[in-house]
N, C-alpha and C positions, 0 to 999 in steps of 0.2 A: 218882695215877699207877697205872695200871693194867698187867701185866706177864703175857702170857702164853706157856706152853712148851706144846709137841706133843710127845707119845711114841707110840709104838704101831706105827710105819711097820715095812716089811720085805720082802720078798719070800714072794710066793705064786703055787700053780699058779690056772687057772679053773677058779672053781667052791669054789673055799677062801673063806675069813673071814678079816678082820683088825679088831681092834676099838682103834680111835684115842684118845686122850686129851687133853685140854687143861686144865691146870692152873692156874688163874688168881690172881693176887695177892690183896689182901683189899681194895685199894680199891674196889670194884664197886660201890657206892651204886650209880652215876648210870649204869651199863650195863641196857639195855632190851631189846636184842636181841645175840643169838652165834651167830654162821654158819662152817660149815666151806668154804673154797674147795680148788679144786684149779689145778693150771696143769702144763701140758706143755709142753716142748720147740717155742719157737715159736708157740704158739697163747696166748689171752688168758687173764687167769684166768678163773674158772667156778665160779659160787657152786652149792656140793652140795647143804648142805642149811641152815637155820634153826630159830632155834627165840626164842620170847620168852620172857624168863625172869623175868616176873612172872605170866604166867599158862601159861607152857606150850606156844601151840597153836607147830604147827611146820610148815616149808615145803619142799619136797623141788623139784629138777630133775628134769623127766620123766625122765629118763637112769638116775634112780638110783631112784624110784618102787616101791615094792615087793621092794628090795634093801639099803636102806641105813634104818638109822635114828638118828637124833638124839636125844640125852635129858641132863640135866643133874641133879646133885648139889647142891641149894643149900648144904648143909651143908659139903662138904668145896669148894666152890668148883669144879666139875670141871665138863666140859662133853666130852660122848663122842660117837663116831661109829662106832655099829656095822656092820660091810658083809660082805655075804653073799655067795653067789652071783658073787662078783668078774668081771670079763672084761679081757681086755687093756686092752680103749679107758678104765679104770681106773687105767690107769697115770698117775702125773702129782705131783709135790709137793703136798703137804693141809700145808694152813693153818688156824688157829683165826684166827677175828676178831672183834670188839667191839665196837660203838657205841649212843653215847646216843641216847635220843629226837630225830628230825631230823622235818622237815616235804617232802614230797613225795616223791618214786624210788621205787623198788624195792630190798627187801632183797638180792639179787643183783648189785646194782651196788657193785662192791670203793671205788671212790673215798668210800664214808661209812660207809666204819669208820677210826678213827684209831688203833686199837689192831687190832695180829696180831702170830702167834708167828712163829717161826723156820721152819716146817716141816719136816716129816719126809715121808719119802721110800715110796712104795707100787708096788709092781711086779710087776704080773700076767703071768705067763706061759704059754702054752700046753703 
């Protein structure tokens, strides 16, 4: 059983930083890839960023491209998302999420992670 918690949310002006957390349980054997989503008020969710956590390489939404980065702790279990340069259209619930090796999609399609946290809460303001 795998168990993840988000910390890090909060309120910022544009052009601040806020750097996300995801804390993960110790079951993790059989997890392959960890993607941060977001979701706003009405709109779908919106996978941010990726990363695979046996070798590393990582996957960004043009949106967030040279703003945001992804990186992981194997040791302490952690899974981070650091964001820079914020802007409003930022705003939105972030999500940590989890899944095994699957066969065909795309990492940004939320229906093939069986595992997400709670979210916490990120709010840019001008």
């Amino acid at each position: 059983q795998v168990q993840l918690v988000e910390s890090g949310g909060g309120s910022v002006q544009a052009g601040g930083s806020l750097r996300l957390s995801c804390a993960a349980s110790a079951n993790t054997y059989d997890i392959y890839f960890m993607a941060w989503f977001r979701q706003a008020p009405g709109k779908e969710r919106e996978g941010v960023a990726g990363i695979y956590t046996r070798g590393g390489r990582t996957n960004y939404a043009d949106s967030v491209k040279g703003r945001f980065t992804i990186s992981q702790d194997s040791a302490k279990n952690t899974l981070a998302l650091q964001m820079d340069s914020l802007k409003p259209e930022d705003t939105a619930m972030y999500y940590c999420a989890a899944r095994p090796v699957i066969s065909g999609g795309y990492w940004y399609q939320s229906h093939q992670y069986p595992y997400w946290g709670q979210g916490t809460q990120v709010t840019v303001s001008t």
